[in-house]
C-alpha positions in Angstrom: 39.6 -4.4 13.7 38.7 -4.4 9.9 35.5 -2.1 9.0 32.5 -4.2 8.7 31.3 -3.6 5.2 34.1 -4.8 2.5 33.0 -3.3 -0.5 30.6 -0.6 -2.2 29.5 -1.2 -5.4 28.0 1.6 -7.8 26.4 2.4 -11.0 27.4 5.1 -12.9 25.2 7.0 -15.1 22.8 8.7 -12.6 24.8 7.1 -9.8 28.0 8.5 -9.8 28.0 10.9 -13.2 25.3 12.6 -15.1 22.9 13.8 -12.8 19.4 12.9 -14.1 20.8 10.1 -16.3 20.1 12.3 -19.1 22.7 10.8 -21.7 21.2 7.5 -22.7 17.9 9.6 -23.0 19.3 11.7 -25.4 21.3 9.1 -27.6 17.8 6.8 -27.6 15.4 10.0 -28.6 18.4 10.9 -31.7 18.8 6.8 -33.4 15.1 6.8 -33.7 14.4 9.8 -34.8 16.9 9.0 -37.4 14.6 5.7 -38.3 11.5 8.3 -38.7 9.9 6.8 -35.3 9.3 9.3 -32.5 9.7 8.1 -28.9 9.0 10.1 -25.8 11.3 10.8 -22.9 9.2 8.2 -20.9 9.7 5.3 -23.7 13.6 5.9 -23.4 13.3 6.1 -19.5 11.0 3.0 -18.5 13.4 0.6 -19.0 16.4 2.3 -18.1 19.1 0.8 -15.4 19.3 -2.4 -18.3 22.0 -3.4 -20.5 21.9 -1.1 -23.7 20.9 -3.9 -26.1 18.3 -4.9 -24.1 16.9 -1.6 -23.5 17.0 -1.3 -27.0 14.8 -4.7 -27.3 12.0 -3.4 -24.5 11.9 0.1 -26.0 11.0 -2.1 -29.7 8.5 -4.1 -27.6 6.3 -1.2 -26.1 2.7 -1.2 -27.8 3.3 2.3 -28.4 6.6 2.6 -30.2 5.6 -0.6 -32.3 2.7 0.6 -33.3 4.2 4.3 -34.8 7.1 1.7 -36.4 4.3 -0.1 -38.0 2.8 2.9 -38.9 6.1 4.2 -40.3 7.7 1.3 -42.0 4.9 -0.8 -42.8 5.6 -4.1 -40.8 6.7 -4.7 -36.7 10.8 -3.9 -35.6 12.2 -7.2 -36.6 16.2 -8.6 -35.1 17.7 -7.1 -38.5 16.1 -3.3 -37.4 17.5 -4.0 -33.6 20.9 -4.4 -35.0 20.7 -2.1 -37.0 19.8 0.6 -34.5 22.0 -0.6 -31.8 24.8 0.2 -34.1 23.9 3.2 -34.2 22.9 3.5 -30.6 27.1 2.5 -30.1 28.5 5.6 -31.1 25.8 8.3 -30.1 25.5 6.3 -26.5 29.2 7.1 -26.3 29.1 10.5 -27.4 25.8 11.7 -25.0 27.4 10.1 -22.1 31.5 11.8 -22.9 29.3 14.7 -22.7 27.7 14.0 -19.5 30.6 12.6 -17.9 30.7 15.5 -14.9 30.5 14.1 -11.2 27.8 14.2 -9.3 28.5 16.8 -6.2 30.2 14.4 -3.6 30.9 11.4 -5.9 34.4 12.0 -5.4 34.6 12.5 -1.3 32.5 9.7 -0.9 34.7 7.6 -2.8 37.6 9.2 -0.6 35.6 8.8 2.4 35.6 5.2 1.6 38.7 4.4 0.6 39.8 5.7 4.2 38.2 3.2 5.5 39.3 0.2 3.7 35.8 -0.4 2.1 37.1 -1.5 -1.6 34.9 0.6 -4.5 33.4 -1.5 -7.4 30.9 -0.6 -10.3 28.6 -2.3 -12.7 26.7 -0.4 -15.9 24.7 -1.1 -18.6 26.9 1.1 -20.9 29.1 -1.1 -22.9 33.4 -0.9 -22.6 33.4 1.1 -25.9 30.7 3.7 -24.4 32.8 4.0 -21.1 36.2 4.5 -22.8 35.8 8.5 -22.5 34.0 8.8 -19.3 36.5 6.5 -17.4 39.5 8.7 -18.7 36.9 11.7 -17.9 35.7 10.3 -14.1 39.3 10.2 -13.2 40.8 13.2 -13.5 38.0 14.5 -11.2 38.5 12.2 -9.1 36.8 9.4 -9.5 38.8 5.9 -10.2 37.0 2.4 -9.2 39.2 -0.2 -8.4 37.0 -2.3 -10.4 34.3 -1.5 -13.8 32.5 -4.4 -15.2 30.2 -3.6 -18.5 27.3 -4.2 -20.6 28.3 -8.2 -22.4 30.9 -8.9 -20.0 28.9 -11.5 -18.1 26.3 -13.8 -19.5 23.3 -11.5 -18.4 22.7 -8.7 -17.8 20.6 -6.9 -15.0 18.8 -8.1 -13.2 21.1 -10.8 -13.1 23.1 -10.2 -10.5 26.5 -11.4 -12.2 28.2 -8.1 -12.9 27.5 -7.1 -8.9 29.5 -10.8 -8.3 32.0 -10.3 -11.2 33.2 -7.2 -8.9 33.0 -8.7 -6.0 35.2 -11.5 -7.2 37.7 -9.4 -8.4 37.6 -7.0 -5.7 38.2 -10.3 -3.2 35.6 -9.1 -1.1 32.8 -11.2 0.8 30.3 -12.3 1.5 27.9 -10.4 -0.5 26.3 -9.3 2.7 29.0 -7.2 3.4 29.1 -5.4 0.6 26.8 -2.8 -0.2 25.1 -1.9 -4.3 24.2 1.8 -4.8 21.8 2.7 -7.9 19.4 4.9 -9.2 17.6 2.6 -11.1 15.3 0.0 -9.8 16.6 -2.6 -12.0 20.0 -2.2 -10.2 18.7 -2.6 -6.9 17.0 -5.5 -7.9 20.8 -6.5 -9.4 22.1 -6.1 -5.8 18.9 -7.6 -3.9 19.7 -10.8 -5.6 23.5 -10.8 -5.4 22.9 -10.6 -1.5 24.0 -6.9 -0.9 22.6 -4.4 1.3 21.1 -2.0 -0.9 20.7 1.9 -1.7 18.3 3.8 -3.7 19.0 7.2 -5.1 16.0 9.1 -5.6 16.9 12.3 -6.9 20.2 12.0 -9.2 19.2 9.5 -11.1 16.5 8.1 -13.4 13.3 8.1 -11.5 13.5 11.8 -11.3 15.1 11.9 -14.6 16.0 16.1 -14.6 19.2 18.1 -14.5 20.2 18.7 -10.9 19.5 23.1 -12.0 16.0 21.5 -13.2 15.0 19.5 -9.9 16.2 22.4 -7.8 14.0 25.5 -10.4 10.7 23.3 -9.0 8.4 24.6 -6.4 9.0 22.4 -3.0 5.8 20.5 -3.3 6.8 19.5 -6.9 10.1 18.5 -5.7 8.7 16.5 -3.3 6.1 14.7 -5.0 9.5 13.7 -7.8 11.6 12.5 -5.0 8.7 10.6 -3.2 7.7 8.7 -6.5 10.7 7.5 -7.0 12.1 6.7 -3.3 8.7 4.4 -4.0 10.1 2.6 -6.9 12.9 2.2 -5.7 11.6 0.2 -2.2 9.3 -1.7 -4.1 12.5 -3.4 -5.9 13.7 -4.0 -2.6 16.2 -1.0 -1.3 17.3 -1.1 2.1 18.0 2.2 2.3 17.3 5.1 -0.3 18.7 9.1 0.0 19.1 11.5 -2.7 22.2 11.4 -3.9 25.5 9.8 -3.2 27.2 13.1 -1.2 24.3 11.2 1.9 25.8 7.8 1.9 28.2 7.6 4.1 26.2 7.6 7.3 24.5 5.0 5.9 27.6 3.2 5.3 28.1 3.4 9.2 24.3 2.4 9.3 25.0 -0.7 7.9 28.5 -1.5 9.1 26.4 -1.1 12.6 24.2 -3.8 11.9 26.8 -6.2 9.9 28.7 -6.0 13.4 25.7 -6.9 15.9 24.9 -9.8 13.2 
């Protein structure tokens, strides 16, 4: 008898590489500080999980930032000033995330762990193909190989939308969607999954909502660590995870969790 849950599909930056999602922090901090505009840690982080031009687009829209671009250029962001930044968001997105490109601890077993099973592997990201190229080439040799990546622009929305989840799925052959299962770090992709019909898993601590090296998040006191972890397991139900752990070295008993249920269905 087959294994009851046909596919896993994951994100990447936060998910499966870069711990913290740090890259696309740094590469947003460095093209506006290049326009003269300051943005926190927090700007570059609220809207994170998104495509990269519209993170770009919310980021423009905060109160805050658009009021220190007034302040600095003398009138609001305007479509010309978007392209022009995402531009230059292209080529230092790409370079931040090369350089973050290291495997989570157990990205690579899970995936193993998986494949073992028959469960075909999947992902979705908000980077675009050009800011992949590296960390692909990168991912691989430690490991790391989806049978399937779909970008940032490579279906008509982006997330929320749940059409880069069923653009994997398609090409993966596997279904129904409640079979499958989406892992992300970012409420925005659970939301992705919620609505494409997967089962769903949060990951609290590798990814944005904690938004620290995995050396930084283990240096805190417990208490700290725990009040970080519980803040964002809490975002990350109220978009609708079924399940959320830590990182992705705990999913495969949830796997099993799930492929329990699918079978008494």
């Amino acid at each position: 008898m087959s294994f009851p849950v046909k596919a896993v599909v994951f994100d990447w930056a936060g998910t499966m590489v870069d711990f913290g999602c740090m890259a696309p922090v740094e590469a947003l901090v460095e093209v506006f500080a290049a326009e003269g505009v300051a943005i926190t840690v927090a700007e570059a982080r609220r809207d994170m999980g998104k495509t990269k031009h519209d993170h770009l687009a919310a980021i423009l829209a905060n109160p805050g930032v658009a009021s220190r671009w007034q302040a600095q250029k003398g009138s609001p962001p305007t479509d010309a000033d978007m392209d022009r930044i995402y531009r230059s968001l292209v080529p230092a997105m790409s370079q931040a995330a090369a350089r973050a490109s290291v495997l989570i601890p157990g990205a690579a077993k899970t995936a193993a762990a998986l494949t073992a099973l028959g469960v075909r592997i999947g992902s979705g990201t908000g980077y675009t193909r050009e800011m992949m190229a590296d960390i692909l080439a990168k991912a691989a040799a430690q490991g790391y190989a989806p049978e399937v990546v779909v970008c940032a622009g490579e279906t008509p929305s982006g997330r929320p939308a749940p059409l880069m989840t069923w653009k994997a799925l398609i090409a993966l052959d596997a279904w129904p969607a409640r079979a499958c299962i989406k892992v992300d770090d970012s409420a925005v992709g659970i939301e992705e999954g919620r609505l494409a019909g997967c089962w769903t898993v949060g990951l609290s601590a590798s990814g944005n909502g904690v938004g620290m090296s995995r050396g930084a998040l283990l240096a805190l006191t417990l208490e700290e660590r725990r009040a970080k972890l519980t803040a964002a397991e809490t975002a990350l139900r109220e978009a609708g995870a079924d399940f959320v752990i830590e990182d992705v070295s705990q999913l495969m008993p949830v796997v099993h969790e799930i492929a329990r249920r699918i079978g008494q269905a």
